[in-house]
N, C-alpha and C positions, 0 to 999 in steps of 0.2 A: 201707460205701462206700470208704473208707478202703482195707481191705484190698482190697480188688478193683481197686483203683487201682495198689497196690504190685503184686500180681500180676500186671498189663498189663505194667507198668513191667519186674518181672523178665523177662518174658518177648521184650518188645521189645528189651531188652539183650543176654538171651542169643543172638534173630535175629541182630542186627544184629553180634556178634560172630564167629559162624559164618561169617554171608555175606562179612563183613571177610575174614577168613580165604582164606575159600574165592577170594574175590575174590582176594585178592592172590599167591596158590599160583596161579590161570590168568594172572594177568598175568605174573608173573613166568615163567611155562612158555613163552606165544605172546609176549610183549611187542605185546598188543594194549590198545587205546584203547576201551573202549566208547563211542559217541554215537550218540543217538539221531535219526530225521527224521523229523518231521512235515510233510505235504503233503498239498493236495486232488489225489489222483494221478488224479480221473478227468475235472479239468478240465487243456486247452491249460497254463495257467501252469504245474501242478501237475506236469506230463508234461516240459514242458521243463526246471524247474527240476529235476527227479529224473536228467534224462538229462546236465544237465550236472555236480553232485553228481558221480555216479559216473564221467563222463567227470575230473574234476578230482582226484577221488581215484590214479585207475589213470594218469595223468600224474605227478602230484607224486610216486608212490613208483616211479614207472618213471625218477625222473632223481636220487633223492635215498635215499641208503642210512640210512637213519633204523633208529636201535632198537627203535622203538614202531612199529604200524601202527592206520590208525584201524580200526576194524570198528563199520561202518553198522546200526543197526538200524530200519529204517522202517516207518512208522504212516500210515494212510489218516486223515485227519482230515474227509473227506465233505464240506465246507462246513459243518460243523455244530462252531459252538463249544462241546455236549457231550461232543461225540465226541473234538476234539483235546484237551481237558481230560484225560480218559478215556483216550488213549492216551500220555499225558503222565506219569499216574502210574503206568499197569502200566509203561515205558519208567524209573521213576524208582523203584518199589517191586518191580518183578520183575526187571527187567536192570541197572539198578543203572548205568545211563548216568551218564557221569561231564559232559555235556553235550548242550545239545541243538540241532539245527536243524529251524529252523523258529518257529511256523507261517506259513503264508502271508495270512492276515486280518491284522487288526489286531483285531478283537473275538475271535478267538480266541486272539491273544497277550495280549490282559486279563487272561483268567484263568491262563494258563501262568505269568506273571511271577510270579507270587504263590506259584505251588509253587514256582519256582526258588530265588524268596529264602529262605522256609523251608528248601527244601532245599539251598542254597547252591551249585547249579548252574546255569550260564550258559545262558539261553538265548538262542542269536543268530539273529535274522530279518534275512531280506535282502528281506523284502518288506513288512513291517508297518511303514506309513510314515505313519501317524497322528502329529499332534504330542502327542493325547494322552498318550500311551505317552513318558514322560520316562525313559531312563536314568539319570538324574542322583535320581529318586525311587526309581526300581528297581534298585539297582546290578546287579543279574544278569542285566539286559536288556542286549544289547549289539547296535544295530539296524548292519547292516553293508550298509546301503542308505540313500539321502537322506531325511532327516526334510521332510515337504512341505510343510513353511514355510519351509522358504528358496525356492521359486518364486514364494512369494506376492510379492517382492521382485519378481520380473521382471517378474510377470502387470502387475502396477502401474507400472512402468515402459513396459509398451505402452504401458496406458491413459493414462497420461501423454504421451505420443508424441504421441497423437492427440485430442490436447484432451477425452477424453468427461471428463463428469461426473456420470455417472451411470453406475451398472454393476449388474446383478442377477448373483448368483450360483446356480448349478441345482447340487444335491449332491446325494446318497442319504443314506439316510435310515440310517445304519449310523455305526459307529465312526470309518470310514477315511473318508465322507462329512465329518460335521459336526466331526472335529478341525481340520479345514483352515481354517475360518468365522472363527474369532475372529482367527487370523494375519491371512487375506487380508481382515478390517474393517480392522485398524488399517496394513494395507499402504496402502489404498486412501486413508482419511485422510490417509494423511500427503504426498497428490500430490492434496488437497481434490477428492476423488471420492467421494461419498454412494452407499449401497448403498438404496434407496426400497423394496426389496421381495424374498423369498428365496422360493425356488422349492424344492421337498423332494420327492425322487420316492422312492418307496419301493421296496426291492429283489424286491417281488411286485409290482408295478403291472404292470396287463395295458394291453394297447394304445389301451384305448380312455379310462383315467384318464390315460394320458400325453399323447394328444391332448385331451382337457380342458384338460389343465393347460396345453399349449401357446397353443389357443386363450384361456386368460386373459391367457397373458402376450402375446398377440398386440394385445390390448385397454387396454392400459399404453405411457405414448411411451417407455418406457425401448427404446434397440435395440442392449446393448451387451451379452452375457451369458459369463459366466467357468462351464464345466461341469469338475464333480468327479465322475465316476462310475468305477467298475469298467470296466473293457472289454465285460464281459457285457452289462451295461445299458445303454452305451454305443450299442452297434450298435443293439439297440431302437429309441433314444429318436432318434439320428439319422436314421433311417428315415424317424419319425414328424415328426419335422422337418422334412423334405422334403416328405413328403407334405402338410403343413400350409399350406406356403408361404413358411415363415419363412427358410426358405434363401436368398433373392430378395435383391436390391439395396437397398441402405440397412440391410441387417441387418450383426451383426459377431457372430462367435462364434471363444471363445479358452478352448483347454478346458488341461488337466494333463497332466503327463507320465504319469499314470495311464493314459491312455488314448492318449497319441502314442507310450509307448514300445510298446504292440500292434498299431498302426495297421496294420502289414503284413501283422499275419495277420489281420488283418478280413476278411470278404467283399469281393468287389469289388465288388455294388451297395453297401452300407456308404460305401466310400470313396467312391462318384460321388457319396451322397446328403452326404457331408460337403466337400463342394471349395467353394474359398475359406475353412477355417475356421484359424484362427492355433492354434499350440500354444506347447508349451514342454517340453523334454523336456533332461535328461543328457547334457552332453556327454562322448562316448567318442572318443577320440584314435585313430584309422589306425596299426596295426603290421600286420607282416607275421604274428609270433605268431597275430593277433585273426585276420585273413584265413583262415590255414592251420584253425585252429579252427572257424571257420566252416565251414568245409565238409566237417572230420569232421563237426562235429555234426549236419548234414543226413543228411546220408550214415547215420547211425548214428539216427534219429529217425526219418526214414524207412522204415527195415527193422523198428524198433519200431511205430509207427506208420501203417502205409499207408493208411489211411482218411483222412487229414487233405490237405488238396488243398494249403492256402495254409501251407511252415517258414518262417517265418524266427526268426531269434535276437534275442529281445529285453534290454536291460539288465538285465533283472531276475536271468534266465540267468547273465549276465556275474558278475552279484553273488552269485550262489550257487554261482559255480564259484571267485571268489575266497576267499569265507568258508571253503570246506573246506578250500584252503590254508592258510590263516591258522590253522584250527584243529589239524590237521597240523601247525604248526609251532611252535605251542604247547604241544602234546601233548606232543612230543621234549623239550621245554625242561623241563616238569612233570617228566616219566620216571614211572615207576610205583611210588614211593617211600610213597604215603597210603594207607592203606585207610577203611572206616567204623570211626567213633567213638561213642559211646555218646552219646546224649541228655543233656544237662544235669538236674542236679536240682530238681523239683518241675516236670517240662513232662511232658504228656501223651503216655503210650505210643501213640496214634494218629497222634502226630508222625511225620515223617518225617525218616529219620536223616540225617546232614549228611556231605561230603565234606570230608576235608581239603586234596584236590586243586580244589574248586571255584574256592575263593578263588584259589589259586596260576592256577590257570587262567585264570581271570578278567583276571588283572592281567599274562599273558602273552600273552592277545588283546590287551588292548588296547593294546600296547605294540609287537605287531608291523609290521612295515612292512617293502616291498617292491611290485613293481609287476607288477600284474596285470594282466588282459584288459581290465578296465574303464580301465586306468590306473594311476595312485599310489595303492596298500591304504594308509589310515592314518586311524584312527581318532582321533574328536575328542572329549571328552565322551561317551565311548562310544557315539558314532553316526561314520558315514562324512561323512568332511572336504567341505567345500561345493563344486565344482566347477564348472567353466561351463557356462550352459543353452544351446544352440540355440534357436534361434526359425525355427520351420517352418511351411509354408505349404501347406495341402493340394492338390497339381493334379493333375488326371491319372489316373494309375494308383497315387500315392502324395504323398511329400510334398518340398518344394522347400527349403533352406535359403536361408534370408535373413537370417538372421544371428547375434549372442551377444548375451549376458547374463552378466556376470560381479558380483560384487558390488562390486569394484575400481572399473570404469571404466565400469558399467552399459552401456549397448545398442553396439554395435559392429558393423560388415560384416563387419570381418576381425579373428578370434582373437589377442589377444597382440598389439592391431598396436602397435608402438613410439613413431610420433606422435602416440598419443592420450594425454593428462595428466588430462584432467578428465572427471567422471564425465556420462557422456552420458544423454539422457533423449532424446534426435530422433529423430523420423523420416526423417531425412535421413540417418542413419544405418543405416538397413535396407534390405536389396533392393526392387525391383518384388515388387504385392505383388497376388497377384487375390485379390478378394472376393466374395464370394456374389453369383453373378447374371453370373459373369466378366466384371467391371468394376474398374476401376483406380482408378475414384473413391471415395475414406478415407469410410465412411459416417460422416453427423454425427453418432448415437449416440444420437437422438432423435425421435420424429417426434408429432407431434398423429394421434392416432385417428384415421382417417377410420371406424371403429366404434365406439359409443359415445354416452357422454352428451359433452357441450360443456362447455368450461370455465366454471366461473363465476367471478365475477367482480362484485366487491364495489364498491358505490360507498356516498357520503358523502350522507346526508340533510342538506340545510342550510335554513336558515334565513333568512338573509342572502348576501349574494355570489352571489346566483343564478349572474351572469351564468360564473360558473366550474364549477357542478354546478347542476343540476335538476333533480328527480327531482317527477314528476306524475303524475297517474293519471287518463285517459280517460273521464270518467263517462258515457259511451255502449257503450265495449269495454270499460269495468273494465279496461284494457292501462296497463301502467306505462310511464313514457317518461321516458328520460334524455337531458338535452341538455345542453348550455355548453361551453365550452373548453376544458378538459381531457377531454373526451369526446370532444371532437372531433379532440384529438391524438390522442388512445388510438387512435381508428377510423382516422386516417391512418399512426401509426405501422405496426397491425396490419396493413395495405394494403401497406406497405412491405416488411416480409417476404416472404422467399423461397419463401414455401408457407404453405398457405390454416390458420389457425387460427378455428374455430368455437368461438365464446363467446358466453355474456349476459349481459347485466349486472342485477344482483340487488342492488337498496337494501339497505344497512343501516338497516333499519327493526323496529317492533315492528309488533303486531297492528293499532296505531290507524293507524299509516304516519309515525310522529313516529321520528326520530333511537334508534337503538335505543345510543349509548351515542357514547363521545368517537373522536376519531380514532386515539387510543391502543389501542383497543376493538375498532375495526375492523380495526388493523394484525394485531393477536394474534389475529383470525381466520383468517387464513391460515396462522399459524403450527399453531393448532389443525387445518387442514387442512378447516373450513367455507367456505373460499375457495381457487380456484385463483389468485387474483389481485386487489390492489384498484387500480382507474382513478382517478382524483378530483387534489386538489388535498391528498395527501398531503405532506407535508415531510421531508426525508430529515434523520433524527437517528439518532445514533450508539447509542443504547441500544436503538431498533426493531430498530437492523441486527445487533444480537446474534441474533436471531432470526429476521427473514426478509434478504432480501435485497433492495437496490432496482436500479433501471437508472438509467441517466446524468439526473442534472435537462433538465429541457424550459422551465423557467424561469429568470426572474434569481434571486439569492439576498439574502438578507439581513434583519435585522431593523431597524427604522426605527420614530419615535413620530412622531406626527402632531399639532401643536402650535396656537394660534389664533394668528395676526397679527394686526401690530398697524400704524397708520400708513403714509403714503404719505408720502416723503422730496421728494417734489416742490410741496407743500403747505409745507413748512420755509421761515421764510424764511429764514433761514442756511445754506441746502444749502450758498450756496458755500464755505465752509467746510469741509465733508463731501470733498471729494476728497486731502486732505490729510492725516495722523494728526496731533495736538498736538506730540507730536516733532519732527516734519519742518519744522509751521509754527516750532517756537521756531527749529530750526536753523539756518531760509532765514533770521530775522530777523536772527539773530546774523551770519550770514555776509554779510549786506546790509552791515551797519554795520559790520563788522570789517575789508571789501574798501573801504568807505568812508573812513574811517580810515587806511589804507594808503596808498591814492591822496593824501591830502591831506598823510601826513609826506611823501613823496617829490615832491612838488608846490608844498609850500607855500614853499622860501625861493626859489622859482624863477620861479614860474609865478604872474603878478597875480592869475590868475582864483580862486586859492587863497588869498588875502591878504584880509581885512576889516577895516574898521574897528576892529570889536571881537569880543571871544572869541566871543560867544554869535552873531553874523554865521559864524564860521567854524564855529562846532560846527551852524548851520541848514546850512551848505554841505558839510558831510559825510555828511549825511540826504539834504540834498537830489540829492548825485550821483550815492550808491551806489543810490539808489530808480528815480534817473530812469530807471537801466540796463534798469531790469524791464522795459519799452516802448521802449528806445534812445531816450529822448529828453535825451540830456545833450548841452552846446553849449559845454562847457570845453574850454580847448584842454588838450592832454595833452604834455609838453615834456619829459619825463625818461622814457628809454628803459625804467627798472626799470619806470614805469607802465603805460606800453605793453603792457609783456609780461603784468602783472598782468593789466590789463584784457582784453586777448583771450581768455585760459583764463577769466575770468569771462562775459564774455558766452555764452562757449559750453554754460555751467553755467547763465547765465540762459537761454539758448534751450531749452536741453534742460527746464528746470523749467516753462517756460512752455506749453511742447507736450504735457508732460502733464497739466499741470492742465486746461487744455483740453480735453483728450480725457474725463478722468477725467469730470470735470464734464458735458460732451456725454452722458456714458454714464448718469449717473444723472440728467437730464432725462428720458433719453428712454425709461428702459427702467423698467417696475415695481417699485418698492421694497419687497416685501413682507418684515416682520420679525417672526420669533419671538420669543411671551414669552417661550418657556423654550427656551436651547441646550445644554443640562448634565444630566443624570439625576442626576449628585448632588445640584443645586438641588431636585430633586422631593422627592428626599429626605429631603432636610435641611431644606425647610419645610415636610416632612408633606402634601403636596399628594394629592391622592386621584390616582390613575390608573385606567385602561379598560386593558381588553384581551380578545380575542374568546373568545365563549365555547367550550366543546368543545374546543381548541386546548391547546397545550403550553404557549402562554405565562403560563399562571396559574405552571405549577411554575419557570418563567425567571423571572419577576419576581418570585420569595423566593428564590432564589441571589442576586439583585440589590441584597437587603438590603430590598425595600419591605415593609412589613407586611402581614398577612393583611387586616386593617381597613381598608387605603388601597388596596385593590384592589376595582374596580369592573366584571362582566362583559358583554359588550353584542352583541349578533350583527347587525343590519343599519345599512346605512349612516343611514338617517334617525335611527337611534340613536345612532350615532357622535355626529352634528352635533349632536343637541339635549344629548348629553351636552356638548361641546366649547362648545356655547352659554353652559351657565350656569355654567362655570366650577367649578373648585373647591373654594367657600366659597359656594355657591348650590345644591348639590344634583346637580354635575355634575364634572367630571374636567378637571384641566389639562392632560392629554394620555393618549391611545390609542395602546397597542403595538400590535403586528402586524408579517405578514409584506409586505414592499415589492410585493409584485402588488397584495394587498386595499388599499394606503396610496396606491396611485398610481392604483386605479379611485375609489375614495372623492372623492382630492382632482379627479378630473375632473368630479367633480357639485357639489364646493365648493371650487374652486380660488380664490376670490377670498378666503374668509375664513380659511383654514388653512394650514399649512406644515409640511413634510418636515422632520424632523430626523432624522438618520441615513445612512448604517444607524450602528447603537451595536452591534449584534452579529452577526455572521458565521455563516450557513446553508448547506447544499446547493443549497437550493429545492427544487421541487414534481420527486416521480418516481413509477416504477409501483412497485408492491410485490409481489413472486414470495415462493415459499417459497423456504427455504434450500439452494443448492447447485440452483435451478433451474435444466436447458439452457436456458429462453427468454431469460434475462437477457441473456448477449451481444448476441442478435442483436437483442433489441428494442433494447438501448443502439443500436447502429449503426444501427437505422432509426429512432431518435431524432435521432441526427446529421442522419442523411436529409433530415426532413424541417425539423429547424431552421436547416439549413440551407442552404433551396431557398426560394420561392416561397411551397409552402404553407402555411408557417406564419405567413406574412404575410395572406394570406389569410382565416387562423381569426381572427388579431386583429382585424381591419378587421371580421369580421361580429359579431364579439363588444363589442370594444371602440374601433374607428375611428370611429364617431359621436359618442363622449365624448372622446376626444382631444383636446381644444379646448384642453386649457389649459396653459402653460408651465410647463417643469420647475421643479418651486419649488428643487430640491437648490440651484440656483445664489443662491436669495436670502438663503443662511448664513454666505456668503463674501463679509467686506468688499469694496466696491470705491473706499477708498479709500489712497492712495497712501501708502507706510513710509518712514520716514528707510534703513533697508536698501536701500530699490531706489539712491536716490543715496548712498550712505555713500561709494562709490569718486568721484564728480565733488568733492564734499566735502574730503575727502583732498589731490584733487590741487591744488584751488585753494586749501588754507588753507598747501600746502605752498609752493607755488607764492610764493604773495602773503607769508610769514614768511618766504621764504628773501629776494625782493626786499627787502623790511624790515628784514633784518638786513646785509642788506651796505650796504644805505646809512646806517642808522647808526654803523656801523661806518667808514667811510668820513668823517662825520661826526667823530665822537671825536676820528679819528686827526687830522684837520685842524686840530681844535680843542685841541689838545692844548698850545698856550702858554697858554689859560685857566689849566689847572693848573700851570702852568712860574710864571705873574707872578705869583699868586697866594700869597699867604706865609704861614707854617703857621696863625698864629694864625685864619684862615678856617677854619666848618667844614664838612662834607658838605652839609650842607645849604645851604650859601652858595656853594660851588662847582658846587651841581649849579643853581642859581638861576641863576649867571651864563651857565650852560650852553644854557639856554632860551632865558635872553634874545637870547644868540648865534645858538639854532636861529630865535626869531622874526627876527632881522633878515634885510632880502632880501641874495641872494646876488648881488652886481654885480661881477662880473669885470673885473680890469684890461684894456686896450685893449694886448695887447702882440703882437698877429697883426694879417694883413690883415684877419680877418674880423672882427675885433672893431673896427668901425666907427660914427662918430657916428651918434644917430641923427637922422631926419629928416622934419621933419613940416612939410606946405603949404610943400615947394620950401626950408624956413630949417632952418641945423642947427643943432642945441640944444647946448647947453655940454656938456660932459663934465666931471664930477667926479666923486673917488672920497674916503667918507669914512671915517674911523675913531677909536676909541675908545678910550682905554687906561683901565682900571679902577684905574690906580695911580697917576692922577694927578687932578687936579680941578680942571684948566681945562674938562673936558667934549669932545667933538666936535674932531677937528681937520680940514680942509677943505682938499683936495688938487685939484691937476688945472689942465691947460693952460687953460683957461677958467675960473678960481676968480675973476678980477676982474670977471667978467659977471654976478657972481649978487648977486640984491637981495635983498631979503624980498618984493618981487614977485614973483619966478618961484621963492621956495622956500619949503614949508609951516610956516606961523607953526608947528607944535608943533616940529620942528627947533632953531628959535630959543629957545625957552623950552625944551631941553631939560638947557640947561648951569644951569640956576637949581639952587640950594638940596634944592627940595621935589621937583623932578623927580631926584636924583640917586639 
């Protein structure tokens, strides 16, 4: 074996040395380029791409004196990926091509890459546009045409334009089909557009599997469809399209450049059966070059081909007349310097021998540049640079531009326009646009079957809460019948809609007709896709919506406990008390006595009415003035201007206090006082209190986030269950309060409003919605015929039938919130009269001091503080009687006789006591002056 291995080996050496030889003795004799072309030359592509080939060759050296010339050698590759295999290696083992073009599939470039790389010769397609087909894996693959995943970027960019959310894709069932699949998934993802369903037509489907297929997809509301076919299949399946009906109004079809850059050599029924369909195709830029070409190559197509009715030149054309240049000016660059080389050792004599020109080659394609008929040659990662797409518009006799796609500044009217900055996605941005059915109206992308089964559509078995789901069964029809409130939105939202949806509604039930599992259970039905939808008194929560999707709440939101009352505040006898807080009352008290107090230093050495007998007389007449204010019933006169002032900012603090106790007070006579035992979730807590919460419901898994134990959790489904739980409390066998959602907590308490109370909400909900799958069209529109109706008429109307009879009873939420009065509400009246009434109080003793300021003058040091501030007092008790030294200081006079005038005074440094002043000092007896006076010069009085 051995031997016969070394054998091959020499003899493959010795070939391959010859041929070297031989090879390089005719290159250097013609200074020609062997390459080889592979083409289906007896299909339209295959004929044009060969006629511009040779038109580009006998161009490029009719203007270019080059050393090298290529010399073509072409291969019929039949449509049959054996064949171009096949002609790829006699092209690579007999003529010793030093490169190759072509082929035109992309399944038959599969297997050519694989000789190339072995063989180290390039092969360049200007048509194999599968993204399978990686240059970057193949380095010998050099695709010189667009890889067709960069339009997946545009296709998705309509569909964004025009709100669908939904889009099926139709491909063949080939290489160049399903390479395009996995781009244009994650194109569509990324502008949240769900693909529901793939269409595969296979490249033998005769007419009447393709109309099958059509009629299924007729039977699906998706109405939004992206085609990837050949041209071939293309014209077929259009046809059958038409004839179906699918062409019609409300449909949208958006095919590939695949199939828009041949569109003109279609038939022209083809084209009428395709009007209104959107494409996406290569933009090629207007020269005069591209023009003047154009019409050789009719011209010369023509005389080659007279049997074919419809030429024109398609991109692909364009790509295969620049690739021969490009490879033409690589060839020059190479020169004919390599011959073959010998196999490396220990590889198989069946190997095929390698070029030393390939690689060089290689890496002088890809480096070339210059600008051809398509445009800018310049290759990127070994495929052709991404350029901008048109977006075309089938009318007529052909197709309408309406605008770009570039990957820059995405959708545009006008190419390169200079005031665009940000990457567009609008449809405001695109031409007039017909659509199938020659209509101007953007189909929504979706419609309900009118063939077909009905949607179904999932409701909640319940227990308790009828009045929101009810689900019964006819025992005369065995017919199931759903009713309550949220049924009865559902049926008017679905009313609402702009077009008729047929559905039914289908319990979630088992065999016996009991609850077939939690709401959780029912939601993940839909997602399994055993429901088109569920109606009920679902709750929108963030971990459902990972998986389906819901529409706008039709309810309030919120989570709330439901608590027992306690006492009636009207039955206290201390309510009056209760308008108040404990604060407030010390405050007013303090501020009574303190304005009290005020008024009688600035009062007292002036004014009689402030003078008593004795201390404990004057400290009752300081009580008794500041109080009497409360009621204005004080009868002092007021004689010292600072009083004045003090008193008026206080009465206005007393009227302001007085008007709202009153009110406060008026309000809890007359209005209900219901009170919660428990306003706190941590108290439940934290004295281990058992709670309720409804069964089936999410709130079991919320009340262990919440901290409650599994053990102090109690489940309960009807309301008479509630109550008797609620009844026996706690420490009896019953619950100190019931979660739930604020709907179930506000019908409950209208059957037992008198003995329970709302606390909450304690935690923050959506509320009640429908549940669609995910990336459903219905969602929008049912959201806005949710608006609709909640916010018209009818949905007052579902309440009143459902639950306007039980409405009786008064919002408890308001019996959580004191109604009694805070030192805050007056902290500012407070303020202003303590400032008020301290600032009068300091100027007058101040005022004071300053008068009295020979106390401290007579006074001789051996006194101390304390004796000095003694005498001070004694000064502040004596009244203040004014010299007679103005007119107005006049005797005074009582019953027609005037009374003496004197004025007395005291000097602390002497000890005769009192001395007795005044024009009338000889009038006065011990009759008309008070015995203590007299006795005030004694010993014991000093």
């Amino acid at each position: 074996m051995k031997h016969q291995s070394h054998v091959l080996s020499s003899l493959f050496f010795l070939l391959c040395t010859s041929l070297s030889f031989s090879s390089y003795s005719a290159i250097a004799q013609n200074a020609s380029f062997d390459v080889g072309v592979i083409l289906n030359l007896e299909t339209w592509s295959g004929k044009m791409s060969m006629s511009c080939i040779s038109m580009a060759l006998s161009d490029f050296y009719a203007t270019h004196n080059y050393n090298t010339t290529l010399v073509l050698h072409t291969r019929d590759a039949k449509e049959d990926v054996v064949d171009a295999a096949s002609a790829a290696l006699d092209l690579l083992n007999n003529v010793k091509v030093q490169a190759i073009i072509g082929p035109q599939s992309s399944a038959q470039a599969t297997f050519m890459v694989d000789l190339g790389k072995k063989a180290l010769v390039p092969i360049i397609s200007s048509s194999a546009t599968s993204p399978s087909l990686s240059p970057i894996r193949t380095p010998y693959f050099i695709r010189t045409a667009l890889n067709d995943s960069i339009q997946t970027k545009a296709i998705a960019s309509i569909v964004q334009a025009f709100g669908w959310k939904e889009v099926i894709p139709i491909y063949e069932d080939t290489e160049y089909g399903s390479g395009i699949i996995p781009y244009l998934t994650d194109a569509l993802q990324e502008v949240d557009t769900r693909i529901p369903f793939r269409s595969v037509i296979s490249i033998s489907a005769t007419e009447e599997e393709i109309l099958s297929e059509l009629y299924k997809l007729a039977l699906m509301q998706t109405r939004v469809f992206v085609v990837h076919l050949s041209s071939t299949l293309a014209s077929c399946f259009f046809a059958k399209v038409k004839e179906a009906g699918l062409m019609s109004e409300g449909w949208a079809w958006i095919v590939t450049d695949g199939i828009m850059n041949f569109l003109d050599s279609m038939d022209s029924s083809i084209i009428n059966s395709m009007q209104g369909v959107l494409g996406v195709k290569p933009y090629v830029p207007k020269s005069k070059i591209l023009e003047d070409f154009t019409v050789r190559w009719k011209r010369k197509f023509r005389q080659e081909n007279p049997n074919n009715e419809r030429v024109e030149l398609s991109v692909s054309g364009l790509w295969a007349y620049d690739t021969v240049q490009a490879v033409a000016m690589a060839a020059e660059r190479v020169g004919v310097a390599d011959s073959y080389c010998t196999p490396k050792t220990g590889e198989k004599s069946t190997e095929l021998a390698t070029l030393r020109t390939g690689p060089r080659l290689r890496e002088e394609i890809l480096k070339t540049q210059f600008k051809g008929l398509n445009g800018k040659f310049r290759l990127v990662d070994g495929q052709l640079e991404s350029p901008a797409f048109q977006i075309v518009n089938v009318i007529g006799k052909g197709e309408r531009e309406i605008g770009f796609w570039t990957p820059g500044y995405g959708i545009s009217q006008v190419l390169n326009s200079s005031g665009q900055k940000m990457h567009s996605t609008s449809r405001v941005d695109l031409g007039v646009i017909i659509w199938p059915g020659e209509v101007t109206v953007v189909p929504k992308g979706w419609v309900i079957p009118t063939v077909g089964k009905k949607l179904r559509i999932g409701v909640p078995v319940k227990v308790g809460f009828q009045e929101f789901v009810k689900v019964e069964r006819d025992a005369r029809t065995n017919e199931t019948i759903v009713t309550g409130y949220a049924i009865d939105v559902f049926s008017a939202v679905m009313e609402a809609l702009p077009y008729a949806v047929p559905y039914d509604l289908v319990p979630f039930a088992n065999a016996d007709g009991q609850s077939a599992g939690s709401y959780d259970d029912l939601v993940y039905q839909v997602y399994l896709q055993k429901y088109d939808a569920v109606a009920g008194d679902a709750i929108i929560r963030a971990n459902r919506s990972q998986y389906v999707d819901f529409t706008l709440p039709y309810s309030e939101s919120g989570i709330a406990m439901v608590v027992p009352s306690i006492g009636d505040d009207k039955k206290n006898a201390w309510i009056f008390l209760k308008p108040l807080t404990r604060d407030l009352w010390l405050a007013t008290g303090f501020a009574f006595t303190f304005i009290g107090f005020v008024v009688w230093v600035l009062e007292h050495r002036i004014n009689d009415d402030f003078r008593g007998a004795s201390y404990s007389q004057q400290v009752g007449l300081v009580f008794w003035f500041s109080f009497s204010t409360l009621v204005f019933a004080h009868k002092e006169k007021i004689v010292n201007n600072y009083s004045r002032f003090v008193l008026i900012i206080w009465l206005f603090v007393v009227l302001i206090l007085t008007s709202s106790y009153t009110a406060s007070l008026a309000s809890m006579l007359t209005v209900q006082q219901l009170k919660p035992t428990v306003t706190d979730v941590a108290d439940l807590i934290r004295n281990g209190d058992y709670v309720g919460y409804h069964k089936g419901s999410f709130m079991l898994g919320l009340l262990k986030q919440m901290k409650f134990k599994e053990s102090k959790l109690r489940g309960f489904t009807t309301p008479e269950e509630y109550d008797e739980a609620l009844s026996k409390g706690s420490r009896n066998g019953g619950v100190a309060a019931i979660f739930n959602e604020i709907p179930y907590l506000k019908l409950f308490l209208s059957k037992y409003c008198n003995k329970y109370s709302l606390v909450g909400p304690i935690f923050k909900t959506a509320g009640f919605g429908f549940v669609f799958p995910k990336g459903s069209p219905l969602v929008p529109d049912v959201s806005r015929a949710i608006l609709k109706v909640t916010e018209g008429d009818k949905i007052l109307e579902i309440q009143h039938k459902w639950f306007g009879h039980e409405r009786t009873c008064p919002d408890q939420s308001a019996t959580l919130n004191s109604n009694s009065l805070t030192l805050n509400s007056f902290r500012g009246l407070f303020i202003i009269a303590g400032v008020a009434s301290t600032s009068a109080l300091s100027i007058h003793l101040a005022l004071f001091l300053y008068n009295s300021k020979g106390v401290f003058t007579n006074l001789d040091n051996n006194h101390s503080i304390w004796q000095k501030m003694v005498e001070i007092f004694k000064r502040f008790d004596q009244k203040d009687c004014p010299t007679r030294d103005s007119e107005n200081d006049k005797p005074e006079v009582r019953g027609g006789e005037t009374l003496p005038t004197v004025s007395v005074s005291y000097s602390p440094t002497t000890e005769s006591g009192p001395s007795i002043h005044g024009s009338d000092v000889d009038s006065i007896s011990e009759e008309n002056v008070p015995s203590f006076f007299w006795n005030y010069n004694t010993e014991s009085d000093r």
